[in-house]
TORVO-52967 format. One line per 10 residues: their letters; for each residue x, y, z of C-alpha. Coordinates in steps of 0.02 Angstrom, whole numbers, always signed. Example, Ala and Ser with C-alpha at 12.3 -4.5 7.8 and 13.67 -1.06 7.14 Angstrom:
<pts>
as = +615:-225:+390  +684:-53:+357
</pts>
This chain:
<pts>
xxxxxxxxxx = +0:+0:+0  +153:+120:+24  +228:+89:-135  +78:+130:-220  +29:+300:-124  +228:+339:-152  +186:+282:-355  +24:+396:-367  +87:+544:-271  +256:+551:-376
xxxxxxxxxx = +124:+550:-514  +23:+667:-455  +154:+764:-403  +225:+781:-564  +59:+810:-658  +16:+943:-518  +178:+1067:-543  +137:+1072:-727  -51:+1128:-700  -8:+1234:-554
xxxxxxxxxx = +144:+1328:-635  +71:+1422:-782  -108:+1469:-684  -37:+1519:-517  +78:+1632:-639  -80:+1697:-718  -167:+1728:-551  -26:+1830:-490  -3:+1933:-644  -190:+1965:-627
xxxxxxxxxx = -177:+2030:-430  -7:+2120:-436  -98:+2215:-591  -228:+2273:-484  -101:+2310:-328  -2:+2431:-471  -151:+2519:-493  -141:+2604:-322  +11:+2687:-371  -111:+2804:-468
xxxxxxxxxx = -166:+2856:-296  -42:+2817:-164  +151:+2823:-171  +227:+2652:-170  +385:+2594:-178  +466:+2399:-245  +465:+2348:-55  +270:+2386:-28  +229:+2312:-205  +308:+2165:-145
xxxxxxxxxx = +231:+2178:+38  +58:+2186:-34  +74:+2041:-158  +126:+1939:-7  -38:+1974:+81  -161:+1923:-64  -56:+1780:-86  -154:+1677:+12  -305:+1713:-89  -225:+1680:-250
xxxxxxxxxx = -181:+1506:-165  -342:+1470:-90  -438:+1473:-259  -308:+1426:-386  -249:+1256:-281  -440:+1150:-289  -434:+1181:-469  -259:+1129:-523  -279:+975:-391  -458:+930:-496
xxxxxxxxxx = -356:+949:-668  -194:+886:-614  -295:+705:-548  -384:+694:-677  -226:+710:-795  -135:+584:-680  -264:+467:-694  -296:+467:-895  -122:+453:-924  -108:+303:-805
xxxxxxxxxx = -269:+222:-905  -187:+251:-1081  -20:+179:-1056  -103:+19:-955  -32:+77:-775  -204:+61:-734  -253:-75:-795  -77:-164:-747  -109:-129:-560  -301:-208:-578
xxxxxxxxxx = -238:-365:-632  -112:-370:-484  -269:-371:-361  -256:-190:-342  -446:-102:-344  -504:+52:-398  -555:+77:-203  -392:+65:-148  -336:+199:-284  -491:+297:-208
xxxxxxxxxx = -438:+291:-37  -268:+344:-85  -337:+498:-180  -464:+528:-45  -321:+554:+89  -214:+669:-30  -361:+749:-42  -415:+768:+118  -233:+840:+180  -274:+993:+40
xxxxxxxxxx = -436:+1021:+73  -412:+1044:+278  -256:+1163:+211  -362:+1245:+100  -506:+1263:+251  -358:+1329:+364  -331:+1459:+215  -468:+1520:+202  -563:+1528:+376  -401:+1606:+447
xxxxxxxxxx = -257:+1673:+336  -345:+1753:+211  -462:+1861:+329  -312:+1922:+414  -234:+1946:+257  -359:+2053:+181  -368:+2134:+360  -184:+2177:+368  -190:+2232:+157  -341:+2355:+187
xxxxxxxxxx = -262:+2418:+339  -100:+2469:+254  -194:+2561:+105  -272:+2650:+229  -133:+2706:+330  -23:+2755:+157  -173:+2859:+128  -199:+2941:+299  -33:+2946:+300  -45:+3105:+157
xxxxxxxxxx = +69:+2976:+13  -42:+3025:-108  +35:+3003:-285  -19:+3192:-358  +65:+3231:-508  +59:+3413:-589  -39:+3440:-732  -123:+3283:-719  -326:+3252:-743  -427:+3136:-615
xxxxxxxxxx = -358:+3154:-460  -458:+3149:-292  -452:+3226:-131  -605:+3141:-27  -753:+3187:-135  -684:+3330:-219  -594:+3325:-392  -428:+3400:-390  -300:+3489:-499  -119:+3559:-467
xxxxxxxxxx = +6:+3657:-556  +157:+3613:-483  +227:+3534:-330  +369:+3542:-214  +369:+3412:-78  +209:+3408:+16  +162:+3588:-34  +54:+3618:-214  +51:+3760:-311  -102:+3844:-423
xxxxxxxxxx = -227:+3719:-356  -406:+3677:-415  -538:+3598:-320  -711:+3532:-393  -872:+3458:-325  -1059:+3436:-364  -1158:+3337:-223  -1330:+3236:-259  -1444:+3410:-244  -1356:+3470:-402
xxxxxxxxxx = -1247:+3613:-287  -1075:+3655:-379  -930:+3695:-292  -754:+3776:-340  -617:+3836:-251  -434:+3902:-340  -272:+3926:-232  -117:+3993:-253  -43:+3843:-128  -111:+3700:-23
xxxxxxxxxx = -8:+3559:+82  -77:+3407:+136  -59:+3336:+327  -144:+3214:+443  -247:+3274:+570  -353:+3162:+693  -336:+3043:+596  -395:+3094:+437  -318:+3181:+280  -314:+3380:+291
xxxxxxxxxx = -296:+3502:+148  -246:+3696:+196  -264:+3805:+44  -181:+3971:+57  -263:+4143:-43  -404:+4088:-151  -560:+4100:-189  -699:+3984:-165  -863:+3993:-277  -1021:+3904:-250
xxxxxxxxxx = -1169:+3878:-367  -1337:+3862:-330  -1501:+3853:-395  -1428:+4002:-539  -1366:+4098:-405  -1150:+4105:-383  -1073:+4162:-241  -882:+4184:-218  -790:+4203:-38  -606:+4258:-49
xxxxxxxxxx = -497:+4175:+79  -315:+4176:+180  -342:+4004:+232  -441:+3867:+211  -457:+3684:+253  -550:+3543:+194  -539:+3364:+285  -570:+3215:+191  -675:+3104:+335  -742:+2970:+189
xxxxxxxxxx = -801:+2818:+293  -655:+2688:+216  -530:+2801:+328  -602:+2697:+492  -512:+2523:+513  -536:+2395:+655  -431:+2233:+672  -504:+2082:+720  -464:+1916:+755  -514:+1762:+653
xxxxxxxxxx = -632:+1690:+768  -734:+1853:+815  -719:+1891:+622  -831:+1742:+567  -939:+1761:+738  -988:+1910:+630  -1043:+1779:+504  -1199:+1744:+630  -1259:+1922:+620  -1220:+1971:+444
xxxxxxxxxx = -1290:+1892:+305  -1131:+1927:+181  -1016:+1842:+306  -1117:+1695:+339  -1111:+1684:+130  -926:+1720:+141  -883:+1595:+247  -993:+1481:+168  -933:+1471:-12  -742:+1477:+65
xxxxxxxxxx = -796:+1304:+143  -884:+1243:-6  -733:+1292:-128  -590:+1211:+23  -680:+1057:+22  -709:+1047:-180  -555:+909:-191  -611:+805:-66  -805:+769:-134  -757:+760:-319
xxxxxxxxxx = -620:+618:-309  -748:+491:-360  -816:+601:-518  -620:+608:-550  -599:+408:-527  -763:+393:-634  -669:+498:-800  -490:+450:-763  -508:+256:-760  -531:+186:-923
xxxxxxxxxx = -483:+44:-1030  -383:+126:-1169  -450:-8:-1305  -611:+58:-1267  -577:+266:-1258  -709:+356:-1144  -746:+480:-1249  -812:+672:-1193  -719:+659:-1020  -621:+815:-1038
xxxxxxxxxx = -808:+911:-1069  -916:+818:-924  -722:+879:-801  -756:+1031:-853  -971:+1023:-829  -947:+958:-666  -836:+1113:-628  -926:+1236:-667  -1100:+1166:-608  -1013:+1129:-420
xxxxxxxxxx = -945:+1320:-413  -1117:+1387:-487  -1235:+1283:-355  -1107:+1329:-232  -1127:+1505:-251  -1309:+1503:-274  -1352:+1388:-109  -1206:+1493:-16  -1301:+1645:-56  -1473:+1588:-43
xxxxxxxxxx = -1467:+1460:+110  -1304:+1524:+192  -1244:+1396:+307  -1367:+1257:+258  -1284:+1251:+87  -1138:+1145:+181  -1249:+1000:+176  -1216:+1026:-12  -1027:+926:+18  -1117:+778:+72
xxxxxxxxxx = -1226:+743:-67  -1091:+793:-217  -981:+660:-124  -1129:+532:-109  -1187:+558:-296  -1010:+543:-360  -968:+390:-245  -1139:+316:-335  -1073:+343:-501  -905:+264:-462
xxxxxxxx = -977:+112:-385  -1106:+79:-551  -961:+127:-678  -778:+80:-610  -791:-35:-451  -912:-135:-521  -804:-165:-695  -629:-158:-625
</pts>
């Protein structure tokens, strides 16, 4: 029995770096794309970059892993039926159950990793990642470059002239709130600070104007400040258990935590639908295999996501029957032939 778990894992093993290689390279190109895209806003340097990719790393993990494990077994298992491994270790007493129960363990060991993932690295993770955006930006690094269209300050849009360090020269501020009011304000110079916690412009000899229901009004000024208090500023760290206690109190939590269980458990209640399109005799080529892998993906994820979001935590009992109804179909097609 250890010679053949040592046989399938190499093989696995093997199959699994080749799968896992090219899409966890994907997956990162897609999230360190969208980490880039705060240097529009916030000043970052290589070191941050880096520091931020390390904290979504554990997402990028969590839902890249159940899918290369699915692809990479059911790769290790076709190639095993078409050059007669398969079939070789049938007719030395071996059964397809004791393939299964091999699977079912590797499985197992990735799906409680992936649980342990999700439930309590990658909350923390996105904790800590939010928490350090916010800080850069109440920490006045905004990325403002002169002469430069679409920046923001808070809920006002903003343009400078020039800039010298933390001090900006010729500045223009714009904003037009839901009851159609326009405001605009020109400055020779503004710097940006922290104050209390929140992000404070002081605009030096200007004018403000304000227009309203056809009626403009201008105020000169010496000094002026404006405080950007959006909501996103406030941050509170919690732990991983009292962050999915929230799940009984908030219905996007409870769906949350729900589809992360759902998606860390995926390996373990399809191994049978894998045994089911991997094991075949190669004389007799089960056609459409690579089409029903790829059905049964995307119907699993879809229900999952539906019952998550409709039934919350009652969508769990969701694992059982996938495992039951693929455990059916493996006794009726492969035990009972091999």
């Amino acid at each position: 029995m250890r010679i053949i778990s040592k046989y399938l894992g190499d093989a696995l093993y093997s199959t699994f770096i080749s799968y896992f290689i090219p899409l966890f390279g994907i997956a990162s190109l897609i999230f360190f794309i969208k980490i880039v895209s705060y240097t529009s806003i916030i000043k970052l340097n290589l070191f941050e970059l880096i520091q931020l990719y390390i904290y979504v790393l554990p997402q990028i993990l969590f839902f890249s892993l159940p899918v290369v494990f699915y692809a990479a077994t059911l790769g290790m298992l076709r190639k095993l039926s078409f050059e007669y491994e398969s079939v070789a270790l049938f007719a030395l007493g071996i059964s397809p159950q004791r393939l299964a129960n091999i699977l079912l363990r590797f499985a197992l060991v990735l799906s409680v990793l992936l649980a342990i993932t999700g439930t309590i690295l990658i909350p923390q993770a996105k904790q800590i990642y939010k928490g350090f955006i916010i800080h850069k930006e109440a920490s006045a690094e905004l990325n403002l470059k002169p002469s430069e269209f679409g920046h923001k300050f808070g809920e006002w849009y903003m343009y400078i002239g020039s800039k010298e360090g933390h001090t900006y020269t010729n500045v223009s501020l714009f904003n037009q709130n839901a009851e159609g009011k326009e405001s605009f304000i020109v400055a020779k110079r503004a710097t940006i600070g922290n104050e209390h916690a929140h992000m404070a412009m002081t605009l030096y000899e200007g004018n403000a104007y304000t227009y309203e229901g056809a009626k403009l009004t201008r105020v000169a000024f010496a000094t002026m400040k404006i405080y950007d208090t959006s909501a996103k500023r406030y941050f509170y760290y919690t732990g991983a258990k009292n962050y999915w206690l929230y799940a009984l109190k908030n219905k996007q939590r409870a769906f949350d935590l729900t589809l992360f269980l759902l998606i860390a458990f995926f390996p373990l209640v399809s191994v049978f639908f894998l045994l089911v399109l991997g094991i075949y005799n190669p004389r007799f080529m089960l056609r459409g295999a690579l089409f029903w892998a790829f059905l049964l993906v995307v119907l699993y994820f879809s229900l999952a996501f539906f019952l998550a979001k409709k039934f919350t935590f009652w969508a769990l009992l969701f694992l059982p029957f996938w495992m039951a109804m693929g455990f059916i179909l493996f006794y009726k097609k492969t035990l009972a032939r091999y």
